[in-house]
C-alpha positions in Angstrom: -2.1 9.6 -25.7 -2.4 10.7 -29.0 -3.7 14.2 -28.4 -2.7 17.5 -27.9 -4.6 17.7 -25.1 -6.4 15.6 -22.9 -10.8 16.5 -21.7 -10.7 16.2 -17.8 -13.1 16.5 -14.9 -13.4 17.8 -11.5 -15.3 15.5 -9.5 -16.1 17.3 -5.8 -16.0 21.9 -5.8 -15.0 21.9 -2.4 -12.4 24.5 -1.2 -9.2 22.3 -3.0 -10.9 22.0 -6.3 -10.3 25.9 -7.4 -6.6 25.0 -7.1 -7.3 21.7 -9.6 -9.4 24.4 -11.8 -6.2 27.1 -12.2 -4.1 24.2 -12.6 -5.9 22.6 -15.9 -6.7 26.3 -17.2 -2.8 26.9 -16.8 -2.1 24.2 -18.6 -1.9 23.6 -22.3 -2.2 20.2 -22.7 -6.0 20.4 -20.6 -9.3 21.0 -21.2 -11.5 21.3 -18.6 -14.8 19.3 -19.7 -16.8 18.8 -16.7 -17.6 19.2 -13.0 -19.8 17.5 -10.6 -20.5 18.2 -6.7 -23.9 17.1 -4.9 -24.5 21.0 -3.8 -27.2 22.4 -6.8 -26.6 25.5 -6.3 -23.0 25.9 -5.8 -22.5 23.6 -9.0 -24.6 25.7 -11.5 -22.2 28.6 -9.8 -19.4 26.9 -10.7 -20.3 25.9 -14.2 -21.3 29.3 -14.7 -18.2 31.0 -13.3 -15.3 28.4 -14.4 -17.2 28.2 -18.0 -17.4 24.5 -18.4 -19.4 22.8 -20.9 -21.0 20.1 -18.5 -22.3 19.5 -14.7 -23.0 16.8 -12.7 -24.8 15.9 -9.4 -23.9 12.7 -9.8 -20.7 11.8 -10.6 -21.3 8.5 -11.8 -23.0 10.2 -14.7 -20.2 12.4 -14.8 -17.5 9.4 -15.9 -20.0 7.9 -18.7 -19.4 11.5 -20.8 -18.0 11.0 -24.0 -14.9 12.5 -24.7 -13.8 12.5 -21.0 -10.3 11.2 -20.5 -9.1 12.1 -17.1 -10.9 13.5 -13.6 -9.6 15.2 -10.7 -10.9 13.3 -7.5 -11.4 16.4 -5.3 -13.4 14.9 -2.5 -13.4 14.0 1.4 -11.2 11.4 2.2 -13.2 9.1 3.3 -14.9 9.4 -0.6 -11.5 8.9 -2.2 -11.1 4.9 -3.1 -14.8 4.7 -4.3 -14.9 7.2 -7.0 -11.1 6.9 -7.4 -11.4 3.0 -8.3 -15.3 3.9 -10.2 -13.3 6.3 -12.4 -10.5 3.9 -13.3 -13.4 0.8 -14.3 -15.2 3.6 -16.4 -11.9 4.0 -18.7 -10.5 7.7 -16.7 -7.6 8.3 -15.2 -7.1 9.7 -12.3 -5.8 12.2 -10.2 -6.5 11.6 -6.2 -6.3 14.8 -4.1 -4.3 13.7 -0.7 -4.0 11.6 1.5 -4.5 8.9 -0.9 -6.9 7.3 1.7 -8.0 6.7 5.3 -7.2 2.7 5.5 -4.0 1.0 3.6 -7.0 -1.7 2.7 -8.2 1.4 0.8 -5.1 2.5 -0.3 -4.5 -1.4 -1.8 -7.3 -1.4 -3.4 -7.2 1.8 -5.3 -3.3 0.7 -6.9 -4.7 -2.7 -7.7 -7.4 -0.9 -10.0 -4.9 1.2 -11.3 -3.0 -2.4 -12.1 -5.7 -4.1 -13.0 -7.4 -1.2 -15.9 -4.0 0.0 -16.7 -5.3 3.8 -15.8 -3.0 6.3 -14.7 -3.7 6.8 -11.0 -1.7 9.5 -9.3 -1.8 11.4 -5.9 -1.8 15.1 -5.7 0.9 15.7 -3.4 1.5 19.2 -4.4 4.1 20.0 -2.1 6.4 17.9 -3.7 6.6 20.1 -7.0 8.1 23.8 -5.3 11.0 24.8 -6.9 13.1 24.6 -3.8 12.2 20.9 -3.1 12.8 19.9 -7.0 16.3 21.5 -6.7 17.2 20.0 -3.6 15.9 16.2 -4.6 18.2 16.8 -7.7 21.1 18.1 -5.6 21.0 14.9 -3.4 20.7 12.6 -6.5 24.1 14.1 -7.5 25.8 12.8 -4.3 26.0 16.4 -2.5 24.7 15.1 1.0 26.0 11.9 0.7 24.6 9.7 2.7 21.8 10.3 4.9 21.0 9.1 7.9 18.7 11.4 10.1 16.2 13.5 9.1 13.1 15.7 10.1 10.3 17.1 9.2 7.1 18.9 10.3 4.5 21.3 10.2 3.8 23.2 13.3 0.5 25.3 13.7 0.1 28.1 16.4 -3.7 28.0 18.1 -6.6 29.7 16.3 -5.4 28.0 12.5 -8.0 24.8 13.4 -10.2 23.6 10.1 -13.9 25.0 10.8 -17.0 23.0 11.0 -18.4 25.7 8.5 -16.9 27.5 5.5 -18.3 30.3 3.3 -19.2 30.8 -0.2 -21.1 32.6 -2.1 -24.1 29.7 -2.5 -24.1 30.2 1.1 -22.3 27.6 4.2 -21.0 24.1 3.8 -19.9 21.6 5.9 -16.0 20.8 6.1 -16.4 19.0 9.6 -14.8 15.9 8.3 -11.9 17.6 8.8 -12.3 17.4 12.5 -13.4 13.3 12.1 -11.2 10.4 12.1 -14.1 8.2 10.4 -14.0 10.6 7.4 -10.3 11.2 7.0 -10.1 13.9 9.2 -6.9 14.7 11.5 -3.7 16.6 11.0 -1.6 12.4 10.8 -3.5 12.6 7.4 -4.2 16.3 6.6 -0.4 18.0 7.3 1.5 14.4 8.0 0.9 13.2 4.8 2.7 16.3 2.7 5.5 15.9 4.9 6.2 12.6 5.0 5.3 12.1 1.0 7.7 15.2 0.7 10.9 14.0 2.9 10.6 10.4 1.7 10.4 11.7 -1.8 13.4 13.5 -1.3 15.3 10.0 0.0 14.0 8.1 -2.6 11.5 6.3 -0.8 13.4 3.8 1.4 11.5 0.7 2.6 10.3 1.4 5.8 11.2 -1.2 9.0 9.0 0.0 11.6 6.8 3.1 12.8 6.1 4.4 16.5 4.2 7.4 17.0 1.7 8.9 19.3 -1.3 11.0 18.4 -2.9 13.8 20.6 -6.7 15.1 20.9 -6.3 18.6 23.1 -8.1 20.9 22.0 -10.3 18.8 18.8 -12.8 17.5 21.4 -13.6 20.7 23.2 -15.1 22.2 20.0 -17.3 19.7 19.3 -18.6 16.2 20.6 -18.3 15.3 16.6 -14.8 16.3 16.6 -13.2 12.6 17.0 -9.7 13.0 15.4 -6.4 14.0 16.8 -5.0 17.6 16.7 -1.1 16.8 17.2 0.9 13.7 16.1 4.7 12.6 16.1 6.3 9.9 15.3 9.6 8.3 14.3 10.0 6.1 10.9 13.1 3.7 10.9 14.0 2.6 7.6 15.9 -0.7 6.1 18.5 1.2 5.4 19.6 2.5 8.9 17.5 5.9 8.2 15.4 7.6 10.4 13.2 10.3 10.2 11.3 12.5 12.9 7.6 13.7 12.0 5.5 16.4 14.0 2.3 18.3 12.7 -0.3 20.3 14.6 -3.5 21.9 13.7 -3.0 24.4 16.6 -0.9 24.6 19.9 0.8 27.1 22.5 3.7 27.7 19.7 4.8 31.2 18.4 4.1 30.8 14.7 3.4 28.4 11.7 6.4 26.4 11.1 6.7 24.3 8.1 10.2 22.2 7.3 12.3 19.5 6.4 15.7 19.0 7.3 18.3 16.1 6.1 21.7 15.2 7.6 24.1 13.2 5.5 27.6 12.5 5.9 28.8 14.8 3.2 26.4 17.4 3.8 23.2 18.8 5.2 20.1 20.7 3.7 17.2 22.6 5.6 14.0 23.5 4.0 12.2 26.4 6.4 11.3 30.0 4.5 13.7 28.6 1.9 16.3 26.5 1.5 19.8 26.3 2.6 22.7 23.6 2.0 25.0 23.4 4.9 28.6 21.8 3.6 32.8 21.6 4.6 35.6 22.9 2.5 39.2 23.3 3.7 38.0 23.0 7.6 35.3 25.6 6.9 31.7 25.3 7.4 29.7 26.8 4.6 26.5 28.0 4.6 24.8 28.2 0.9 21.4 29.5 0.0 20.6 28.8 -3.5 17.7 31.1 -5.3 15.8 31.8 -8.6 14.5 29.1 -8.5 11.7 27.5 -11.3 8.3 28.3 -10.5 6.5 25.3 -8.8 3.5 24.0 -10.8 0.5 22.2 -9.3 0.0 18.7 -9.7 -2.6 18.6 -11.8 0.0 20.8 -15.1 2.1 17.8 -14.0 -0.6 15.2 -14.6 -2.0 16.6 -18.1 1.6 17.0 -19.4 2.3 13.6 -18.3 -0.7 12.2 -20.1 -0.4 13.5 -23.1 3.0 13.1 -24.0 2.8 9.5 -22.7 5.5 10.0 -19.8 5.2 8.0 -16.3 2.9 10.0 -13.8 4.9 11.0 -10.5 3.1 10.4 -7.1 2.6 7.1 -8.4 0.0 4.6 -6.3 2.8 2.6 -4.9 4.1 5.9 -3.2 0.7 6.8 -1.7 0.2 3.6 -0.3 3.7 3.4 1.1 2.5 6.9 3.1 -0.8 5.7 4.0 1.1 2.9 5.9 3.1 5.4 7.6 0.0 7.8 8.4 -2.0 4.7 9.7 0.9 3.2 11.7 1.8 6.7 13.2 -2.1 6.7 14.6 -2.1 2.9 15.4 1.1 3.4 17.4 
């Protein structure tokens, strides 16, 4: 684009979209233009707080702004492919929070709009941008692992860390039960699963995946409410083309000891583990080594990544093909 800096929008204030605000204020290729959320009173607060020019309750309204290039798509799943592909037709690209969708239909659909307006279209998986897992990814780009054949990954919650059916804010309560509903996009397959399997198969390159099995669990999710439809606990194995596999666990909440979140690769050359930092296991002269690199490069949130991206006319990571090739994972893991 030829501009120093691109005008973007935050369509949806929910919890995720203060993270998309700090992002674009960080960021000096960004301007943040506009907001939208149906909520009246919580928008004007936000307009009044975060200092933007212009608010919408209707986001359609929102993408026939002048001067708007770009919008953050910072609403429930479920909500995603609508004003995802809306934004696209209207000329804006776009940045999806995660998971891309609920349905790989949905998923589809969204790249083919991408395709078919030639608007950037990228998927906020945040996780992916820490400087431990940038180091690592390039570390096994420069043959240090080898190859690799297993891995795992997962993110483990103890009980009491389940999303509420009500948060906070200073406007007063909102509803965040979708979490809790499959029909919505709720579920930890889609909530946790998705930034660990868009995280480990970023870091293998994103081989083509053969088959899934999985089973999904609903413990505790039902007790709390009769709305609460969606599963609490999920694993799953992913076989690749290539002779990979990978193991996938995530829980909202269950008899565990603490939060656990990880990744962890075996190659033939090498090994790496990503849990409270990362270490590189390794052999020299019949001795196992142990290394634990540091100092790394602050991580940046998706949306510095997307701006800088834009503006200097570079490919967008996360791309559309990625999210829908982890959608088909997330929705084969449940289907399973």
């Amino acid at each position: 684009m030829a501009t120093d800096k691109i005008r973007v929008g935050i369509i949806g204030m929910g919890g995720i979209a203060g993270a998309h605000v700090e992002g674009y204020r960080r960021s000096p290729h960004a301007e943040l233009f506009a907001i939208g959320d149906v909520d009246a009173k919580w928008l004007e607060f936000c307009r009044q707080s975060s200092n933007v020019p212009h608010a919408f309750a209707d986001y359609r309204k929102m993408l026939e702004l002048d001067g708007l290039d770009a919008v953050s798509i910072c609403l429930p799943t479920h909500l995603h492919g609508e004003a995802s592909i809306a934004a696209m037709n209207a000329g804006k690209h776009v940045l999806c929070e995660k998971p891309m969708a609920t349905t790989v239909a949905e998923a589809g659909a969204m790249a083919e709009a991408a395709r078919r307006t030639g608007r950037r279209l990228m998927i906020s998986f945040n996780q992916r941008f820490d400087g431990g897992t940038q180091f690592l990814r390039r570390y096994i780009e420069a043959g240090n692992l080898g190859d690799i054949y297993f891995a795992r990954t997962g993110w483990r919650r103890p009980l009491g860390m389940f999303p509420q059916a009500l948060e906070s804010r200073p406007t007063g309560a909102y509803d965040r039960n979708w979490f809790n509903e499959k029909a919505r996009g709720g579920g930890v397959t889609l909530d946790l699963g998705c930034h660990m399997i868009d995280k480990t198969m970023y870091l293998l390159g994103f081989p083509e995946v053969e088959r899934v099995v999985g089973k999904a669990y609903s413990i505790f999710e039902p007790t709390m409410s009769k709305k609460n439809t969606a599963e609490d606990l999920a694993a799953g194995m992913i076989f690749f083309k290539n002779g990979l596999s990978l193991q996938v666990e995530v829980s909202f909440g269950s008899f565990v000891e603490r939060e656990v979140v990880f990744v962890e690769l075996y190659g033939d050359k090498g090994g790496a583990s990503l849990r409270d930092g990362l270490k590189l296991f390794s052999e020299c002269d019949g001795s196992y080594i142990t290394a634990v690199p540091r100092n790394f490069p602050p991580g940046r949130h998706p949306a510095e990544v997307f701006a800088e991206c834009l503006v200097k006319g570079e490919p967008t990571p996360c791309t559309p093909e990625e999210g829908v090739a982890v959608t088909k994972v997330l929705c084969a893991i449940r289907e399973s």
